[in-house]
DRENDO-1510 file (C-alpha; in Angstrom, 1 decimal, always signed):
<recs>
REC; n; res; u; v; w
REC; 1; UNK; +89.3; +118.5; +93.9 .
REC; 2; UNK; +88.3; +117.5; +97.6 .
REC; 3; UNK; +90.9; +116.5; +100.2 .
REC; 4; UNK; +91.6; +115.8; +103.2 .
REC; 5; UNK; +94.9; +118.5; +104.4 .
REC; 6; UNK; +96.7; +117.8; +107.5 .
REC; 7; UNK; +98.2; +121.3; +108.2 .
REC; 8; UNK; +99.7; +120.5; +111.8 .
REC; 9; UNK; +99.8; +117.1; +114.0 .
REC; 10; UNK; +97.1; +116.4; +115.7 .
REC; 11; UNK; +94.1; +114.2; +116.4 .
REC; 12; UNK; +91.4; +113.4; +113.7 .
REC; 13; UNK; +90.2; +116.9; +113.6 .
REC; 14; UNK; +93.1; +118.0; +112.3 .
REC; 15; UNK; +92.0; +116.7; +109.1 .
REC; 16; UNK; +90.6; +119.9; +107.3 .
REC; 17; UNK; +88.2; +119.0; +103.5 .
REC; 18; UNK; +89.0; +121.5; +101.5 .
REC; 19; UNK; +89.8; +122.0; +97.8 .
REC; 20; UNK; +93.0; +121.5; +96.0 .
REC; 21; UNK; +94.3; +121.8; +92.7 .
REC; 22; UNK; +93.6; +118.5; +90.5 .
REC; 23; UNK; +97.0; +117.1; +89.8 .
REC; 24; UNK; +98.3; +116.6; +86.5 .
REC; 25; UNK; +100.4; +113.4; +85.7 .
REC; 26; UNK; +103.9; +113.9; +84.7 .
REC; 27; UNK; +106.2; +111.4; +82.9 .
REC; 28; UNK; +105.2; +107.8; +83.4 .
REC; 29; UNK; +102.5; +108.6; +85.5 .
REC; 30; UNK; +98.2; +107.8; +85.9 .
REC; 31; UNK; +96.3; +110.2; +87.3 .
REC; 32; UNK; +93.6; +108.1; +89.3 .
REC; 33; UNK; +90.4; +109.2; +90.1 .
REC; 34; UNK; +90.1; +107.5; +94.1 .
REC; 35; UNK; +86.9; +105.4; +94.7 .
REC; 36; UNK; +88.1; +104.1; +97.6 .
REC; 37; UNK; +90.9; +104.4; +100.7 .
REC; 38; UNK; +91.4; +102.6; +103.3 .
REC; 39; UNK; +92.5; +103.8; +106.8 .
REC; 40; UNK; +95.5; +102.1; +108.9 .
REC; 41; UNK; +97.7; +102.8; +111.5 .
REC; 42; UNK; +100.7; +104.3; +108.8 .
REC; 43; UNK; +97.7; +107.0; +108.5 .
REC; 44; UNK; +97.2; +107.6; +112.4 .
REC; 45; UNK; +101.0; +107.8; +113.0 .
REC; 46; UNK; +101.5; +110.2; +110.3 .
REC; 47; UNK; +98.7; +112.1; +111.7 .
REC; 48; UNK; +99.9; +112.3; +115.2 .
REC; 49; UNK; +103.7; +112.6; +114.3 .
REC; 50; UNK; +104.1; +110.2; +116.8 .
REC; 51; UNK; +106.3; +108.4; +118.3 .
REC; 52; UNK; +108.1; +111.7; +118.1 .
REC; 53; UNK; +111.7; +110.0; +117.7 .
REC; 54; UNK; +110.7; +109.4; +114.2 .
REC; 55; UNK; +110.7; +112.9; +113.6 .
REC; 56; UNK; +114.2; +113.4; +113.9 .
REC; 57; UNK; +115.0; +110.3; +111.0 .
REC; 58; UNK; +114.8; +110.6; +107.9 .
REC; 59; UNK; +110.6; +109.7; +106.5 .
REC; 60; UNK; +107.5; +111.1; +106.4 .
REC; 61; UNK; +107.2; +113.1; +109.7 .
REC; 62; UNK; +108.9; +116.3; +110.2 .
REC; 63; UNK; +110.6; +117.4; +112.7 .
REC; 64; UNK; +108.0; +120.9; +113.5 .
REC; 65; UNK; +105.2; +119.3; +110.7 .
REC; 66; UNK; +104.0; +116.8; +108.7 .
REC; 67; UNK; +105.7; +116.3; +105.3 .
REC; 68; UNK; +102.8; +114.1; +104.0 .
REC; 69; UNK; +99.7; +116.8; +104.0 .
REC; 70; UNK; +97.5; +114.3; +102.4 .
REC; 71; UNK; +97.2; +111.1; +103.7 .
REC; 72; UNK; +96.1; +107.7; +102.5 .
REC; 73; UNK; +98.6; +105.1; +101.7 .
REC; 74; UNK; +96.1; +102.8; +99.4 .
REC; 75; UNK; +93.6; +104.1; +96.7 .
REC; 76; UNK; +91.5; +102.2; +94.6 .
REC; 77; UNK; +89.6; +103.3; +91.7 .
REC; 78; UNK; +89.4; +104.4; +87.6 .
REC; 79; UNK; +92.4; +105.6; +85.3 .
REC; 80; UNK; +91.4; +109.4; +84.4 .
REC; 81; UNK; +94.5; +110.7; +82.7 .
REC; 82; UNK; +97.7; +109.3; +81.6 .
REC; 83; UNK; +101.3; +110.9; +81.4 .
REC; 84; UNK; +103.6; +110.9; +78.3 .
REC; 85; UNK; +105.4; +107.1; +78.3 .
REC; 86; UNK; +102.4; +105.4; +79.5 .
REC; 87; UNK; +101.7; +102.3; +77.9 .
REC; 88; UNK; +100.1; +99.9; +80.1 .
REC; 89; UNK; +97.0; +101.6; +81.4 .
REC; 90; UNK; +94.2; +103.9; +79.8 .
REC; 91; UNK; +91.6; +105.9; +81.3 .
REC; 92; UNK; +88.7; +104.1; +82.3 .
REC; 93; UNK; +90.5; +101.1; +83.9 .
REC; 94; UNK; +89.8; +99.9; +87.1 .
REC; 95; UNK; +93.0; +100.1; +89.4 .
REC; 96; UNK; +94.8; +100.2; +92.7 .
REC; 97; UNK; +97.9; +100.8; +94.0 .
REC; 98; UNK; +99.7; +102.2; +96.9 .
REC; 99; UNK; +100.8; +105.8; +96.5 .
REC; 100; UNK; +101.6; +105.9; +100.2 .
REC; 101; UNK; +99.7; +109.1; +100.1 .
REC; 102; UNK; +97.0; +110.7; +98.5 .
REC; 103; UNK; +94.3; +108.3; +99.4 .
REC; 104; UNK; +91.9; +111.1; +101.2 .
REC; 105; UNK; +91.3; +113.0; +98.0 .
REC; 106; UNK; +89.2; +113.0; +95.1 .
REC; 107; UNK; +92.3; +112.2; +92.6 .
REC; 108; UNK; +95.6; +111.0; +93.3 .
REC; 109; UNK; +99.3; +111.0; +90.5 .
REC; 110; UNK; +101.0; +107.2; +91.0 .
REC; 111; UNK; +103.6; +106.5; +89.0 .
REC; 112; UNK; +102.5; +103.2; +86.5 .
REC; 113; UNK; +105.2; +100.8; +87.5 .
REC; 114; UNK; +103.2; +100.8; +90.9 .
REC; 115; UNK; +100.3; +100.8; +89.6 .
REC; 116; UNK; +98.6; +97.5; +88.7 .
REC; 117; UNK; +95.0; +96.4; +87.5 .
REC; 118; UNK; +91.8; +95.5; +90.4 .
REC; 119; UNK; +91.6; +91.9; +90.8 .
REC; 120; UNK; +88.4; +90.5; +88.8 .
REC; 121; UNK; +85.2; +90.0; +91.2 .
REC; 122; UNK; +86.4; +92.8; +93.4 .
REC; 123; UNK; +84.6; +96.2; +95.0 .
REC; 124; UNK; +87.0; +99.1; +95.0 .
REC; 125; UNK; +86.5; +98.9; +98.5 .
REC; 126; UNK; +87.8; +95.9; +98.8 .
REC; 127; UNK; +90.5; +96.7; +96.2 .
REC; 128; UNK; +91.4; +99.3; +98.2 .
REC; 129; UNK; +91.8; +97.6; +101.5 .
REC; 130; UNK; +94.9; +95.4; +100.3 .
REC; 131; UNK; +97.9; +97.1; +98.8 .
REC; 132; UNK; +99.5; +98.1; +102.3 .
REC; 133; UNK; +98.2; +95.3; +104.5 .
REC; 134; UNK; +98.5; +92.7; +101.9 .
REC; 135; UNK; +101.8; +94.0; +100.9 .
REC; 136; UNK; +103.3; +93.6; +104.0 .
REC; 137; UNK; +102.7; +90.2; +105.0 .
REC; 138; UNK; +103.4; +88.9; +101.4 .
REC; 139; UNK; +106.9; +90.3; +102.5 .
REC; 140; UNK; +107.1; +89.2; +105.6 .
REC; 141; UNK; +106.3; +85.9; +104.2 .
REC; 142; UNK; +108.0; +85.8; +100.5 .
REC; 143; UNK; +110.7; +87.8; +101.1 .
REC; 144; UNK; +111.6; +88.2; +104.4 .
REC; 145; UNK; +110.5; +84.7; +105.7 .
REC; 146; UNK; +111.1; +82.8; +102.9 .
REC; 147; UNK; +108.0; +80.1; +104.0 .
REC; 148; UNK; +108.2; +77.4; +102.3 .
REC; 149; UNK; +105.5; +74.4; +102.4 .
REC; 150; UNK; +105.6; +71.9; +105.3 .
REC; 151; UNK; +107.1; +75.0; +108.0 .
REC; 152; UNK; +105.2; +75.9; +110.8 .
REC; 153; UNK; +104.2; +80.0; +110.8 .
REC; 154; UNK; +103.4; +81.6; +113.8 .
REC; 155; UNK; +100.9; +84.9; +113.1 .
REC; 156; UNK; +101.0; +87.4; +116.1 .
REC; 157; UNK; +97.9; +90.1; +115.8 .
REC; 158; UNK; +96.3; +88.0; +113.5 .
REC; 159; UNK; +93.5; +88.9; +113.3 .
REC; 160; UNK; +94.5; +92.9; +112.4 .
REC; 161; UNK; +94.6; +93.9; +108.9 .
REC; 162; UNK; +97.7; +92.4; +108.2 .
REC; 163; UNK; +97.2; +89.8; +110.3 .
REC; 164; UNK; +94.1; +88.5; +108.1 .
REC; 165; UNK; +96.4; +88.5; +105.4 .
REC; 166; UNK; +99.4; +87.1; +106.4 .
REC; 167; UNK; +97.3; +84.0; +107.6 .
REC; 168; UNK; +95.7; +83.3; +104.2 .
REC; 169; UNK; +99.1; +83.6; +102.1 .
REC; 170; UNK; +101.2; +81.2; +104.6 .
REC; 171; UNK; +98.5; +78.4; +103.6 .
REC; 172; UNK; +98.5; +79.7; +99.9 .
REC; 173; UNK; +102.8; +78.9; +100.2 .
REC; 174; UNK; +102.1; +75.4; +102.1 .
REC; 175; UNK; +102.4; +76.5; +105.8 .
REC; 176; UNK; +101.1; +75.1; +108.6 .
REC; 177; UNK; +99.8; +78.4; +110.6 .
REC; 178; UNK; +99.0; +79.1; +113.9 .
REC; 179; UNK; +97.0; +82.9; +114.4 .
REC; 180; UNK; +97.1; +84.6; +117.5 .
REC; 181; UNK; +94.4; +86.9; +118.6 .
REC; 182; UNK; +92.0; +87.9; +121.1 .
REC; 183; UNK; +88.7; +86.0; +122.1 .
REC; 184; UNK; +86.7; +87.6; +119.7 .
REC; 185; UNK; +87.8; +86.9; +116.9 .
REC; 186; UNK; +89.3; +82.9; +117.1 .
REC; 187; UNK; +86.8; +82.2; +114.7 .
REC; 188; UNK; +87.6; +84.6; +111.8 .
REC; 189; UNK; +91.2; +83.3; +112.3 .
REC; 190; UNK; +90.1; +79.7; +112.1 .
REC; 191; UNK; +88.0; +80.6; +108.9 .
REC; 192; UNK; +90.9; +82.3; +107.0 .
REC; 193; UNK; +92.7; +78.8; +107.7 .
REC; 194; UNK; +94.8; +78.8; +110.3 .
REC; 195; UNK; +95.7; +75.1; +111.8 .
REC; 196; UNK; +95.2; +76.2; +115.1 .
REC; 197; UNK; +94.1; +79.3; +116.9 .
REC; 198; UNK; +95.2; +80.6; +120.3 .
REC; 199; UNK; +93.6; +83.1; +122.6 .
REC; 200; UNK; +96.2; +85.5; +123.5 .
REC; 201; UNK; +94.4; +85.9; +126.7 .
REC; 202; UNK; +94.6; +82.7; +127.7 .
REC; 203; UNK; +98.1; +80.4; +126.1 .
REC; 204; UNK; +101.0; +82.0; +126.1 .
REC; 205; UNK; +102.7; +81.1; +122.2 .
REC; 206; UNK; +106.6; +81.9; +124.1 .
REC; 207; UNK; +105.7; +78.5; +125.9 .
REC; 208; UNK; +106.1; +76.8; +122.5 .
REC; 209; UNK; +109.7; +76.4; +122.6 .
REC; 210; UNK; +111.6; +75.8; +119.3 .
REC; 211; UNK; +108.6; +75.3; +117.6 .
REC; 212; UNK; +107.7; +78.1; +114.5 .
REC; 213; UNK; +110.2; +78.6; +111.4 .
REC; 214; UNK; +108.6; +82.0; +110.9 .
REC; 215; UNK; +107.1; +84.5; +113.7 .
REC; 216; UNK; +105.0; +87.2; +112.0 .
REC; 217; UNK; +104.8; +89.8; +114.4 .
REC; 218; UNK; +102.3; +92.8; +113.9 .
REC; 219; UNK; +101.6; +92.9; +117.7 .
REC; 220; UNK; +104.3; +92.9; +119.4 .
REC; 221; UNK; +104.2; +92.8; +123.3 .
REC; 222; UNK; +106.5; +89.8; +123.7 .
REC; 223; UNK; +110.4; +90.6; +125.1 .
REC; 224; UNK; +112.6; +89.5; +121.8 .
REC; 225; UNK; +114.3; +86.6; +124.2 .
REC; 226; UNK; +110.6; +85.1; +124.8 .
REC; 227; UNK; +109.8; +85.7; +120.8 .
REC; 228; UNK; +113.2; +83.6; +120.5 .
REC; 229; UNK; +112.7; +81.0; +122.5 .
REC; 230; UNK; +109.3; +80.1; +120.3 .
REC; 231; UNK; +111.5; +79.8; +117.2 .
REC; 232; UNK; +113.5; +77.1; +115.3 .
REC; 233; UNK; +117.4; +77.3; +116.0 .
REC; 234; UNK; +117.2; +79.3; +112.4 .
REC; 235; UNK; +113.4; +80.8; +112.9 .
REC; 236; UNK; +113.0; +84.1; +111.1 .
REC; 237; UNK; +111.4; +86.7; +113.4 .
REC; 238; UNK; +109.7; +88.9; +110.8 .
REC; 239; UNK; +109.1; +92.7; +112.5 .
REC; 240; UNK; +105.6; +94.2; +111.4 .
REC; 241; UNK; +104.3; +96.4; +114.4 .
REC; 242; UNK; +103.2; +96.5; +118.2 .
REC; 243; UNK; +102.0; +98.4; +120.7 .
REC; 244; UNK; +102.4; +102.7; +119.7 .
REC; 245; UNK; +103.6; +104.8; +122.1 .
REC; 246; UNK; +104.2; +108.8; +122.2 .
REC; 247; UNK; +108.0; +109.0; +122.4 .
REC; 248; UNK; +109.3; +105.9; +121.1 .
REC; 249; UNK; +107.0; +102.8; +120.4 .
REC; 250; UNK; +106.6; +101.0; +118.4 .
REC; 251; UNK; +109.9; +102.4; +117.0 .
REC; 252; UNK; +112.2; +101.7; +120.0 .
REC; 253; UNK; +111.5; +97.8; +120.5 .
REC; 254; UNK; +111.9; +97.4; +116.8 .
REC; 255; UNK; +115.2; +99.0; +117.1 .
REC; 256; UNK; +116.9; +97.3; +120.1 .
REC; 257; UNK; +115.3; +93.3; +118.6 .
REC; 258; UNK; +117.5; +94.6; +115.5 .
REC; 259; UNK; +120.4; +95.8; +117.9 .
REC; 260; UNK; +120.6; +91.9; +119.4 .
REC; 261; UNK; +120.2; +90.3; +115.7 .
REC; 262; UNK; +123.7; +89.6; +115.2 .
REC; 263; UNK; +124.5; +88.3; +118.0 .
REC; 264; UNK; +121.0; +85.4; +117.8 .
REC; 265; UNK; +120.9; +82.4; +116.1 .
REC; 266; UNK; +117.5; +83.4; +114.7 .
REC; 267; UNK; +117.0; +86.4; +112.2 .
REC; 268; UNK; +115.0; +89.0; +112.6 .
REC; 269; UNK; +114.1; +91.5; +110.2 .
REC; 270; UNK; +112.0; +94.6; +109.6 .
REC; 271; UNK; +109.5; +94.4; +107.0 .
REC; 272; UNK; +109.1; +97.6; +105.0 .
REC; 273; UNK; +105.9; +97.9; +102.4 .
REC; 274; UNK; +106.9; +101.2; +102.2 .
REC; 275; UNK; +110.1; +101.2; +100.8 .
REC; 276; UNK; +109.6; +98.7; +98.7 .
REC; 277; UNK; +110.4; +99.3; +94.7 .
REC; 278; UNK; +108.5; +96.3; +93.3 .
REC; 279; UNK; +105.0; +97.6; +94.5 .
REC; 280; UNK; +103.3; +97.2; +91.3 .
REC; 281; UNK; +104.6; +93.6; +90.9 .
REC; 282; UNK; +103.8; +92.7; +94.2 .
REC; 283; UNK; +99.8; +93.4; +93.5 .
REC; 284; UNK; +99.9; +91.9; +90.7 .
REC; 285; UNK; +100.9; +88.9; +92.7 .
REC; 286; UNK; +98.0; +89.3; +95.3 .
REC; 287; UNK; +95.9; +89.5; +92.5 .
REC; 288; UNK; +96.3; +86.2; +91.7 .
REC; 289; UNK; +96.2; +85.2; +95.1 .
REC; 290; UNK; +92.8; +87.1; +95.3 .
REC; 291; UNK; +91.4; +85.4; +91.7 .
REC; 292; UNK; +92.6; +82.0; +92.7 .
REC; 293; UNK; +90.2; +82.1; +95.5 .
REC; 294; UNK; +93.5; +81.8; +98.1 .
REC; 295; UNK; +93.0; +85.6; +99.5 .
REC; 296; UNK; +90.1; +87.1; +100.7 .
REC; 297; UNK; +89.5; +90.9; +102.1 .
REC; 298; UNK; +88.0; +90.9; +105.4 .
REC; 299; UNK; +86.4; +94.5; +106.3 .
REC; 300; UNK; +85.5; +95.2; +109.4 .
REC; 301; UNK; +83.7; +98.7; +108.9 .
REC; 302; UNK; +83.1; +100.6; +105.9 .
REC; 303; UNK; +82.7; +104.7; +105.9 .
REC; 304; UNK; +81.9; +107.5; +104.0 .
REC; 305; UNK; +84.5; +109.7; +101.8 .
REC; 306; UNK; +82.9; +112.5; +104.2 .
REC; 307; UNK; +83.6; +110.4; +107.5 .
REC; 308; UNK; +87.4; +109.8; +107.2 .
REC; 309; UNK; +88.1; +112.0; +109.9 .
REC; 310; UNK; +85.6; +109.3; +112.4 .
REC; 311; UNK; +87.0; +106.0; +110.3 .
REC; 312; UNK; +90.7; +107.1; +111.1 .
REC; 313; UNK; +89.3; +107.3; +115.1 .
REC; 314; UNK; +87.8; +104.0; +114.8 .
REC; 315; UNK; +90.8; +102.6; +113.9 .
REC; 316; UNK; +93.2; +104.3; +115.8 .
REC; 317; UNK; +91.5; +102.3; +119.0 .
REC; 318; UNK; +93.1; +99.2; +117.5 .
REC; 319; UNK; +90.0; +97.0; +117.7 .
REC; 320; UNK; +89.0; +96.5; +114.4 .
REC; 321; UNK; +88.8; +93.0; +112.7 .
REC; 322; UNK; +90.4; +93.3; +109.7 .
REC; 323; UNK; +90.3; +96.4; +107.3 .
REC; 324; UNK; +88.4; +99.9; +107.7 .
REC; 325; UNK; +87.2; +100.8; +104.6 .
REC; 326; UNK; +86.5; +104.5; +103.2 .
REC; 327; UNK; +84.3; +105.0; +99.5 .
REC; 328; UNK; +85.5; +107.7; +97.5 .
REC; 329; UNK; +83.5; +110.7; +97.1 .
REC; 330; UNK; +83.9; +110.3; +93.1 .
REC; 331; UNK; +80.8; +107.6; +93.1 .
REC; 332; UNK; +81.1; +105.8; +89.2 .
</recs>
C-alpha cells in the first residue's frame, strides 16, 4: 500500500510516499481501506516533535524520533477485511474511526470496539473530519463539563475545528453559548448557533466576570487568573489547546493551570480524545448528533491523498475555518 512515513522530525517534507506492507487484522480487528483523513494540529505536533518537553514523557514523540511513522489520527472509509471475533462489521461497510494513526495511508488495522458506522447523508470526507475534533469537545462538554441546559458556555477558538464543534453540541445539550473568534469568521460562529458572538480583537470575554459555567478553551492566550475571573464560583475550565511553541507550549501553560487547580474554586481539567477508551461509543453518539440535524461538519479546505504533505502546511498556519480535509487515494 501507499503511505505517508515520517522517518525523522521535521517540517512537511519530511513526509516521504512510499510503499508499505498492507496490514493484516489481528484479533478483534477491521482492516479499513482509508477514503478519507483529515489533517490537525495532533498531526503537525507529531511531525515536528515539538514542544520538545513532550519528548521526554511518556506518548507519541520520542525522545531522538518519532514513535508514530504514520500519521493520521482520523480515517474514514470501507471495511476490507475482518479479524477472527469480529462480529459487528463486514467488509464493504462504510466506517470511521480514530486510530490515532494511520490516516495517511492507503489501509489502516483499528480495533472494532473503536470503530463505529458513517453517519447516513455523510461524504467520507466529511466523515473523516469528526472523530478527533468532534471527540474532543463532546468531552469537554459531556464529560468534563458536565453542560447541562439553561448554563451559559463560553467557546474560546471557536471557530477552529473543535471549536465548530463544541458550539453546535453545547446548543444540542441546552446551553446558551457564546463563540469567540476572530473577525472573519463571527458569522460562521453565529450560524452554527451561538447566542452571541465576540470578536476576540475587539471585547475582551475575561471582562465578563462570573458569568460562564463552562470555558471551552482550544485557544488559549488568557492568564488562568483572567480565564477564572470569567467563570461561575464552580465554572469548569475545560483545557483543549493554545498557542504551540518549540520548547514547551502549549504543554507548559496547560501544566502550571493544572498545578493552581487545587487550590481554585473552579475546576479545570485537561480534555484527552486520545486516551479515551470509549471511542467507538462516543461516535456513535455524534452520529446521532450528525443524523438529528444538531451537528454539522464545516470544511474549510479539501486536498488530495497526493497533497498531504501541502494540507498539513496549510493547517499548521492555524487559519483555517473549521476542518482540512484529505480524500483517500483508494477512490470507490
Amino acid at each position: 500500500m501507499k503511505a505517508y512515513v515520517l522517518r525523522s522530525y521535521g517540517s512537511p517534507d519530511a513526509l516521504e510516499l512510499t510503499e508499505l506492507p498492507t496490514p493484516v487484522p489481528g484479533n478483534g480487528e477491521v482492516l479499513v481501506r482509508v477514503r478519507a483523513t483529515s489533517v490537525q494540529p495532533y498531526d503537525w505536533h507529531l511531525m515536528r516533535g515539538e514542544p520538545y518537553i513532550s519528548r521526554l514523557m511518556p506518548g507519541p514523540l520520542g525522545l531522538r524520533g518519532p514513535k508514530i511513522t504514520v500519521l493520521g489520527a482520523d480515517v474514514a472509509g470501507q471495511v476490507e477485511a475482518i479479524g477472527p471475533g469480529v462480529t459487528g462489521f463486514r467488509p464493504g461497510d462504510d466506517v470511521f474511526a480514530m486510530p490515532k494513526q494511520g490516516g495517511f495511508g492507503e489501509y489502516v488495522c483499528v480495533p472494532e470496539n473503536e470503530l463505529a458506522p458513517m453517519p447516513r447523508g455523510l461524504s467520507y470526507e466529511e466523515a473523516a473530519a469528526l472523530p478527533l475534533a468532534a471527540g474532543t469537545a463532546l468531552l469537554a462538554l459531556r464529560d468534563v463539563g458536565r453542560v447541562r441546559a439553561g448554563q451559559r458556555v463560553l467557546v474560546n477558538g471557536a471557530s477552529g475545528g473543535v471549536g465548530t464543534f463544541a458550539v453546535q453540541l453545547a446548543k444540542a445539550y441546552g446551553a446558551h453559548v457564546t463563540g469567540v473568534c476572530g473577525p472573519r469568521n463571527l458569522e460562521l460562529v453565529r450560524s452554527l448557533g451561538a447566542d452571541e458572538v465576540l470578536d476576540r480583537t475587539k471585547e475582551d470575554f475575561t471582562g465578563h466576570e462570573g458569568r460562564y459555567d463552562l470555558l471551552v478553551d482550544n485557544a488559549g492566550g488568557r492568564t488562568g487568573a483572567e480565564c477564572r475571573r470569567a467563570l461561575t464560583r464552580k465554572g469548569i475550565h475545560a483545557l483543549v489547546g493554545g498557542p504551540g511553541g518549540r520548547w514547551v507550549q502549549p504543554a507548559g501553560r496547560m501544566f502550571a493551570l493544572l498545578a493552581v487547580a487545587p487550590f481554585v474554586s473552579q475546576r479545570v481539567a485537561l480534555v484527552d480524545v486520545v486516551g479515551c477508551r470509549e471511542m467507538g461509543a462516543n461516535l456513535r453518539t455524534l452520529a446521532g448528533f450528525v443524523e438529528s440535524g444538531e451537528l454539522r461538519v464545516v470544511i474549510d479546505r479539501r486536498f488530495r491523498f497526493e497533497e498531504i504533505p501541502e494540507a498539513v502546511r496549510y493547517q499548521e498556519q492555524g487559519r483555517a475555518a473549521g476542518k482540512v480535509v484529505a480524500g483517500g487515494l483508494s477512490e470507490p
